[in-house]
C-alpha positions in Angstrom: -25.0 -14.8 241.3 -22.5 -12.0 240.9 -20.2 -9.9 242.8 -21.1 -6.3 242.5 -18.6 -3.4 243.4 -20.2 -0.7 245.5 -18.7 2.6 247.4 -18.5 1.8 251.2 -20.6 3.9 253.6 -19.1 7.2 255.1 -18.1 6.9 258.4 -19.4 3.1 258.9 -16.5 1.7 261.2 -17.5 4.4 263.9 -21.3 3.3 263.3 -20.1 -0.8 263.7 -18.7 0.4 267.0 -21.3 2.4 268.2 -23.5 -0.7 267.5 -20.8 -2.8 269.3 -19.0 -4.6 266.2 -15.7 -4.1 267.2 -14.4 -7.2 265.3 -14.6 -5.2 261.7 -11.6 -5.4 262.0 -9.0 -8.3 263.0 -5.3 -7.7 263.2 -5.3 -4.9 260.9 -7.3 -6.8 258.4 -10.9 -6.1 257.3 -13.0 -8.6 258.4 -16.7 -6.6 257.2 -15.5 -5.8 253.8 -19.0 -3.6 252.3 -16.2 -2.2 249.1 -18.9 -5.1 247.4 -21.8 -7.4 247.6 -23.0 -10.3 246.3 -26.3 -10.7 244.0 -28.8 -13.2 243.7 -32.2 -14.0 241.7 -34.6 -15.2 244.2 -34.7 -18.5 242.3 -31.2 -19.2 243.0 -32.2 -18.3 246.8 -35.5 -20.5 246.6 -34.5 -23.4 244.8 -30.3 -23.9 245.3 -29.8 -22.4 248.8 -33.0 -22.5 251.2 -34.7 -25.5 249.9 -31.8 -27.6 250.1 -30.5 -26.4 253.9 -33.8 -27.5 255.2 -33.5 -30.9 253.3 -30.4 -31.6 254.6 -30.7 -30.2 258.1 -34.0 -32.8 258.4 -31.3 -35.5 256.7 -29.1 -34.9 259.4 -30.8 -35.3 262.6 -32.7 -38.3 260.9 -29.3 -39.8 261.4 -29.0 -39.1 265.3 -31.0 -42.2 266.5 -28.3 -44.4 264.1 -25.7 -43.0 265.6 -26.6 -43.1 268.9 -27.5 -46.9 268.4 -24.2 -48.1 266.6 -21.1 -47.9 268.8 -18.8 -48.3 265.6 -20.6 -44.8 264.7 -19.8 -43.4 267.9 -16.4 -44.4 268.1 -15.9 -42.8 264.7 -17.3 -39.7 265.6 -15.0 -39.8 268.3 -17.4 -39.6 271.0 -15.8 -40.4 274.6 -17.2 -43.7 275.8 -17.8 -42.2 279.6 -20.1 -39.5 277.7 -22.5 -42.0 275.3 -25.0 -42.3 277.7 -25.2 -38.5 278.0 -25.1 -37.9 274.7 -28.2 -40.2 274.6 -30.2 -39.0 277.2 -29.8 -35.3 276.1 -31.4 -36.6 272.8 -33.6 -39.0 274.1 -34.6 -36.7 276.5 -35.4 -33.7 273.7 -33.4 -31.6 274.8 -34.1 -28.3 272.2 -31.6 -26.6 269.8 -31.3 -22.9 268.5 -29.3 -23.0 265.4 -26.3 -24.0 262.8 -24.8 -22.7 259.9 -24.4 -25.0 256.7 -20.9 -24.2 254.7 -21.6 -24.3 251.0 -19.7 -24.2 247.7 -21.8 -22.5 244.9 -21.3 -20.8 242.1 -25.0 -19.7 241.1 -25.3 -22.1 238.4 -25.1 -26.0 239.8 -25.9 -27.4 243.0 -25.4 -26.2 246.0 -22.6 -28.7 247.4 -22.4 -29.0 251.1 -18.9 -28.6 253.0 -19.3 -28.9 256.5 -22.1 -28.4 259.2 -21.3 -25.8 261.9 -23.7 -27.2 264.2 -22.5 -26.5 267.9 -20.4 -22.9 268.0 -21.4 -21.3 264.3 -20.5 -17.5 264.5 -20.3 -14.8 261.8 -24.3 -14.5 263.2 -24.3 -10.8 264.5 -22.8 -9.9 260.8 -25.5 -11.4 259.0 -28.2 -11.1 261.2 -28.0 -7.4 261.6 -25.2 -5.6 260.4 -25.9 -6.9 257.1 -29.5 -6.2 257.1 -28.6 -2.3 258.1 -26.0 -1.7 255.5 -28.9 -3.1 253.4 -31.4 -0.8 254.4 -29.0 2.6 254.6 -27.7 1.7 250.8 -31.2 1.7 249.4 -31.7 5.3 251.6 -28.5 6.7 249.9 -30.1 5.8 246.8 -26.6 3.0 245.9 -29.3 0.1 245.8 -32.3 -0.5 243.9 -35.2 0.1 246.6 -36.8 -3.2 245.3 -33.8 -5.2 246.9 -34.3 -7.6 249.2 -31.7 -10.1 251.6 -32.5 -14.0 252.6 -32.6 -12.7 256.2 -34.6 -13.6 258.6 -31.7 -14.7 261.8 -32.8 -12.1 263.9 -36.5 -12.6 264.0 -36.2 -16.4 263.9 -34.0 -16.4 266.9 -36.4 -13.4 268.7 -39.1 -16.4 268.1 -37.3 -19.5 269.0 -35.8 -17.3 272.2 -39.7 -16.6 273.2 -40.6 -20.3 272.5 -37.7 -22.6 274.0 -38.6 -23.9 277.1 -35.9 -22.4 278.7 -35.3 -21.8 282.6 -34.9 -18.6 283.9 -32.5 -16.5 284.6 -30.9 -17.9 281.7 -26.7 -17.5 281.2 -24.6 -16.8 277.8 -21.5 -17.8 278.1 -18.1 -17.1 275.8 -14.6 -17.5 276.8 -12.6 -14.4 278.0 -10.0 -13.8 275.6 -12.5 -14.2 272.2 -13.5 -10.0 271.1 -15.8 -12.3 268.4 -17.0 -14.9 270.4 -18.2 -11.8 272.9 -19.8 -10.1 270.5 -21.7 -12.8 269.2 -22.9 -13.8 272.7 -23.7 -10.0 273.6 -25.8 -10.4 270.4 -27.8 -13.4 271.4 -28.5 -12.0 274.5 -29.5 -8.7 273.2 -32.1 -11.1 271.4 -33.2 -12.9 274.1 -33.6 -10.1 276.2 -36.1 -8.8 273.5 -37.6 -11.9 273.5 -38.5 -11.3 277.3 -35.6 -14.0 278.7 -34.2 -12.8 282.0 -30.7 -13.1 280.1 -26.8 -13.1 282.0 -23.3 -13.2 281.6 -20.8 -15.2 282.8 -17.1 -15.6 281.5 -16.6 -19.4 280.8 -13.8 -19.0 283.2 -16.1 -17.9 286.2 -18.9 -21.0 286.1 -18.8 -23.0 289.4 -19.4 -26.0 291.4 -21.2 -27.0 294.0 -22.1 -30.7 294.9 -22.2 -31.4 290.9 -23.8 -28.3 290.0 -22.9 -25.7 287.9 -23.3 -22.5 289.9 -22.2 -18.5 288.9 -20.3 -16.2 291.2 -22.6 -16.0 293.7 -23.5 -19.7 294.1 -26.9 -19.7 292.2 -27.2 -23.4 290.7 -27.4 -22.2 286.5 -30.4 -24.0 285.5 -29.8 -23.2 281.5 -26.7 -21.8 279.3 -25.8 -21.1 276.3 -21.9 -21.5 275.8 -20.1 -20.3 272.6 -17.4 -22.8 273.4 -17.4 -26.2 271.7 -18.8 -29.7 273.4 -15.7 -31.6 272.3 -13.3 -29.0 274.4 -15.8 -28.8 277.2 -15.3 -33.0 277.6 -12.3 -32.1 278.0 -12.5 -29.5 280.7 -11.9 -30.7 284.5 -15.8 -29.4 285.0 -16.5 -32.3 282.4 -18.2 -34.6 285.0 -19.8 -31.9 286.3 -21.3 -30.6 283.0 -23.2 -34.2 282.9 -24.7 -34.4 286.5 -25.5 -30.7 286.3 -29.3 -29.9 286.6 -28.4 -27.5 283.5 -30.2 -26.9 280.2 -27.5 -26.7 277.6 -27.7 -24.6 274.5 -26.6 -26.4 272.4 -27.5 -29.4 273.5 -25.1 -32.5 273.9 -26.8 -34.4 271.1 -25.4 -31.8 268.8 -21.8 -33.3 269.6 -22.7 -35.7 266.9 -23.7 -33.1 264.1 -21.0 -30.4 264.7 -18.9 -33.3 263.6 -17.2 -33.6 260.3 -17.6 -37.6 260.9 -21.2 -36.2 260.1 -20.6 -36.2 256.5 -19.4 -39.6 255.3 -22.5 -40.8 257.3 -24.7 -38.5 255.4 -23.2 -40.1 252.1 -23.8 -43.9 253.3 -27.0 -42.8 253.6 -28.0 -40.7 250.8 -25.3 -41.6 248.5 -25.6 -39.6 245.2 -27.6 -36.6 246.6 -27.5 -33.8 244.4 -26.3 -31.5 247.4 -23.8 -34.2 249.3 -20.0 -35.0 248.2 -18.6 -38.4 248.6 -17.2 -38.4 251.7 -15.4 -41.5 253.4 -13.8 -42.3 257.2 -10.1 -41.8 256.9 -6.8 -42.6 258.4 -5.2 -39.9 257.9 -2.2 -41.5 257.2 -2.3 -42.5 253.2 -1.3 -39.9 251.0 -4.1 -38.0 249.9 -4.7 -37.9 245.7 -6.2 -34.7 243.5 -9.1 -34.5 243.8 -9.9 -34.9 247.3 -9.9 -32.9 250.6 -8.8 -34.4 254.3 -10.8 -32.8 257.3 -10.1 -33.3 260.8 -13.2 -34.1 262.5 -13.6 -31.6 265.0 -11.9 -28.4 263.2 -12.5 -24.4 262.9 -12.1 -22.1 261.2 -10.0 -24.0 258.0 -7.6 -25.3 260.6 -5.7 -28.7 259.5 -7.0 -29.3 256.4 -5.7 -30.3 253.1 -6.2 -30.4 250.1 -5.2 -31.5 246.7 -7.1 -29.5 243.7 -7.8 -31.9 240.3 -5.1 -30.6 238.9 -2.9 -31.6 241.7 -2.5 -28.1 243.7 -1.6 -29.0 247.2 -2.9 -26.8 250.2 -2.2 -27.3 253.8 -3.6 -24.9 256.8 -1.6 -25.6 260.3 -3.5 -25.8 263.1 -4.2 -27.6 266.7 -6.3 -30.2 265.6 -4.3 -33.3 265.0 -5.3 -35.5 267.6 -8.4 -37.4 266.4 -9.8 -39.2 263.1 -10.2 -37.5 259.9 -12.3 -37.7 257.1 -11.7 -37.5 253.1 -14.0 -35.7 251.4 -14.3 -34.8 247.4 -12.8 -31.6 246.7 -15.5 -28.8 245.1 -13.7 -25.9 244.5 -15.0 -22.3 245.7 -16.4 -20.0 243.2 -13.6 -17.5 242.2 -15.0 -13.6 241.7 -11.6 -11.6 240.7 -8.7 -12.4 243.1 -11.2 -14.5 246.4 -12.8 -17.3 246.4 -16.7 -17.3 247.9 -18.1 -19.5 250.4 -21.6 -19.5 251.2 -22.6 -19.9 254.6 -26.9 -20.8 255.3 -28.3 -21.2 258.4 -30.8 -22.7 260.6 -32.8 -21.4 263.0 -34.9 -24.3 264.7 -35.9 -26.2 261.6 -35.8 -23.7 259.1 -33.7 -21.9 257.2 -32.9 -18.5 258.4 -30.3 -16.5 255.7 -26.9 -16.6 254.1 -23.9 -14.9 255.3 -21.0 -14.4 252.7 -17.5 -15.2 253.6 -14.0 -14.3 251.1 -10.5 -15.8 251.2 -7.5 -15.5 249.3 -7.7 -19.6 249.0 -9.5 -22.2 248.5 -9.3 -22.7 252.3 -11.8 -20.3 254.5 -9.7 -19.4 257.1 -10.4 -17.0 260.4 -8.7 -14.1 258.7 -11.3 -14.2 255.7 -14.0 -11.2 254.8 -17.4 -11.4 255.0 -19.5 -9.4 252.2 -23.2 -8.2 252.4 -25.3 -9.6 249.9 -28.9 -9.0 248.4 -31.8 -10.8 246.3 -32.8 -8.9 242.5 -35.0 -10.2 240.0 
């Protein structure tokens, strides 16, 4: 694994917008930084990255039917009490899920060592499923990349597939909150995909879905019998629609169930179970209140984008990144630090597709905590 400076493509911010990536940039800031990419032997792909998302994505639902018998798991998830029974019967009830992104810290040499699961709202998707993938194949035509260069990439075509296999109802609705450029694009994305995939696909702004005797209806007062909704379950609880969202006759993508995943609780429970796993930290329910010693990391449990986290490096660096989410539990997890390539530090985001692993996507920070105003960097595979 190495970072590899390259010369950035003439012309390719009016390409990202003719494409409709119009978050390359945020606030002035790159966001799609292609001034480098990272490389990797397929080995380190193979063996560090895709075996072990798929080994820990089967870990982790294998926890769902614990967690959804224990109430003391529940409540420290923190899972509203009125919604258990939902939460259940969208499992119990098999409910299908589309996808998640896996957070890693790797430096190409040890294990793979897993943050965080994004499990419920992952973005950064249209980025590495396709713009990636492009600047890819337009490098190798310029004659900047090897032609023998490949990319762990297959997002697009394993959602294409899980799009055409889903049981899904029809017209199906994407939904994304209004104010979100990002958020947008990664829904226009998905339903560019589905549409492909031959879903009779829609838009509706979070903001416009309706009710009608306990349904959720669009604009016009047609019940929606499926959704997908970039917008998180734990804010949707939250919502005034909340009750309706559970006596709905709507198919939910992601599902409820995935409430209990998208959870940072979801970590200490991984290590009670599979303490000492080569690809899991030690990771422990916490108060939130003690101080926290070097060494260690405090997460809130339902967190973005670095938001409210802290952490104490082993040498006794302090970080702390504001943020809204200080009104639920925590958890304390062991600090791994981020690979360091020149002046950012490199996380490794894998995802999921179904079941299986789908690609990497590349993200840089200034600091050891990934925040919204990172870069993400294209990568490629060479033996």
């Amino acid at each position: 694994m190495k970072k590899v400076p390259i010369a950035p493509r003439p012309g390719w911010q009016a390409f990202a917008e003719s494409v409709g990536f119009q978050f390359h940039t945020i606030d002035n800031e790159p966001y799609w930084d292609e001034s480098a990419y990272y490389q990797f032997s397929l080995a380190q792909i193979e063996d560090d990255l895709e075996t072990p998302t798929e080994q820990l994505h089967q870990m982790a639902l294998d926890l769902v039917p614990d967690i959804l018998q224990s109430e003391e798991k529940l409540k420290q998830l923190g899972i509203p009490e009125t919604f258990w029974d939902a939460v259940r019967y969208s499992w119990e009830n098999g409910e299908p899920h589309l996808y998640g992104r896996m957070d890693f810290a790797y430096d190409g040499k040890g294990q793979a060592k897993l943050l965080e699961l994004n499990y419920d709202t992952p973005t950064s998707l249209y980025e590495t499923g396709f713009f990636q993938w492009v600047w890819l194949e337009d490098q190798q035509m310029r004659g900047a990349l090897p032609t023998g260069a490949d990319q762990f990439n297959s997002l697009q075509d394993k959602l294409e597939q899980a799009f055409a296999e889903l049981p899904l109802p029809r017209p199906f609705y994407f939904s994304s909150v209004t104010e979100s450029q990002e958020d947008k694009g990664t829904v226009d994305y998905l339903m560019d995909i589905a549409l492909q995939a031959g879903l009779d696909s829609r838009y509706i702004q979070l903001e416009q879905l309706g009710d009608i005797d306990g349904q959720l209806v669009d604009l016009e007062g047609f019940p929606i019998e499926g959704l997908f909704k970039l917008y998180p379950w734990e804010f949707m609880l939250q919502e005034e629609f909340a009750n309706t969202l559970i006596s709905s006759n709507t198919r939910f993508v992601e599902p409820l169930w995935k409430i209990l995943l998208s959870n940072k609780g979801i970590l200490p429970l991984l290590w009670q179970k599979h303490q000492g796993h080569p690809n899991l930290l030690p990771a422990f329910f916490d108060d939130g209140k003690q101080p926290l010693s070097a060494g260690w990391v405090r997460k809130p449990l339902f967190s973005r984008e670095g938001a409210n986290i802290e952490l104490i490096t082993d040498k006794g660096e302090r970080l702390f990144q504001p943020g809204p989410y200080d009104d639920a539990g925590y958890i304390r997890q062991a600090f791994s630090p981020l690979p360091r390539f020149g002046d950012s530090y490199t996380l490794i985001g894998s995802w999921v597709v179904g079941d299986l692993a789908a690609g990497i996507g590349i993200r840089e920070d200034n600091s050891l905590i990934t925040k919204d105003s990172s870069r993400f960097l294209p990568h490629i595979i060479l033996d």
